[in-house]
N, C-alpha and C positions, 0 to 999 in steps of 0.2 A: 759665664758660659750659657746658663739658661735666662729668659726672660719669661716670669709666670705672674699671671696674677691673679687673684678671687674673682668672682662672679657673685652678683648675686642672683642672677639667671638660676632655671634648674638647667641640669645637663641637656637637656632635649632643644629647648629655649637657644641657650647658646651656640650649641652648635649647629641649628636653624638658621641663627644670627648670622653665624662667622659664615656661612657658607655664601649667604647673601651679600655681607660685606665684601667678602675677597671678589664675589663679580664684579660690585659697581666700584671696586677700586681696580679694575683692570686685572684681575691676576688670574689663570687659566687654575682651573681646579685638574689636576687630572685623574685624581682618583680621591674617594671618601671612604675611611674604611669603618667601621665599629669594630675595633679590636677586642673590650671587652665581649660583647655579643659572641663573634668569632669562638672566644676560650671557653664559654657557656655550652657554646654548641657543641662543643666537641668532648661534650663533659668534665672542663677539668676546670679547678674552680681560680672565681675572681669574681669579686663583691665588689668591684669599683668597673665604672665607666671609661671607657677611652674611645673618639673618636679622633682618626687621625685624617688630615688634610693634607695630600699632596699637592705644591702648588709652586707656580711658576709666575715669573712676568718676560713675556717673549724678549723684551727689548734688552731686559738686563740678563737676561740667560745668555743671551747673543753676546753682549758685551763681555762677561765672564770669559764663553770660552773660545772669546777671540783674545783675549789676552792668554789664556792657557788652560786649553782641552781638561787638564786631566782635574781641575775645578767640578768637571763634569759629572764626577764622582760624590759631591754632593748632594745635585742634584734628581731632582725638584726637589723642592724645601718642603718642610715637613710642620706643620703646624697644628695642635690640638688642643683639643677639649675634652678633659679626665674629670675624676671625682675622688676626692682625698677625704675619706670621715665625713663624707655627704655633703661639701664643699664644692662648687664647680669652681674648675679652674683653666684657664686657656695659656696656652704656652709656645716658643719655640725654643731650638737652639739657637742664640745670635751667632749671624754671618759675621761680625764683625773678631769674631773671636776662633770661629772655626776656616772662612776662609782663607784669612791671612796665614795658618798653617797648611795648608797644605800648597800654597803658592806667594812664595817672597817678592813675589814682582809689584813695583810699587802702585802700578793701577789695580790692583786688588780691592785696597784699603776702600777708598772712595766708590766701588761699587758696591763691596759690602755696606757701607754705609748707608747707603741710599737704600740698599735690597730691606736692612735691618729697620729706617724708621719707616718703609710700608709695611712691615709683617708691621709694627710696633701700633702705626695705625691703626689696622686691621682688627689688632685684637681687644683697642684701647675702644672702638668704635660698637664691636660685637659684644664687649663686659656687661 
């Protein structure tokens, strides 16, 4: 269900990285968040990093949800870079595993796929 894996980047590093990657591999960022920062601010604690990536690829969004709108609901995809015991690490949920639940139709599978080795790329690229 998840795909993660170490860095040896520090956090700042990587997710500089990944943010440059996911452009020149075509993928729309539409929003970057510092979640950890965020819980800091607002005083409530969290010793760990998380930067999260919303991010899309026009072509394959289109395709998803012309086969079935309510896909929609996963979308943008969500891809990050956290810190675990001062470890960076980049991550997504695989599509391959969440979209085919919540839509049985057999063009699913093969879009997730494709969706799942570009994040897989992206983050193999940005490590």
């Amino acid at each position: 269900m998840i795909f993660c894996v170490e860095s040896d980047k520090s956090f700042y590093e990587a997710s500089v990285d990944l943010g440059e990657v996911l452009l020149r591999l075509g993928f729309v960022v539409r929003q970057a968040d510092d979640e950890g920062e965020a819980l800091r601010n607002k005083g409530l604690a969290c010793d760990e990093d998380l930067q999260v990536f919303a991010v899309a690829v026009p072509r394959l969004s289109e395709a998803l949800l012309a086969v079935d709108m309510r896909l929609g609901l996963a979308l943008p995809w969500r891809i990050s870079v956290l810190t675990e015991d001062g470890v960076t690490r980049l991550g997504f949920l695989r599509p391959t595993a969440l979209l085919p639940a919540l839509s049985a139709l057999p063009a699913v599978r093969p879009l997730a796929e494709e969706f799942e080795a570009r994040l897989r790329q992206a983050v193999e690229e940005a490590r």
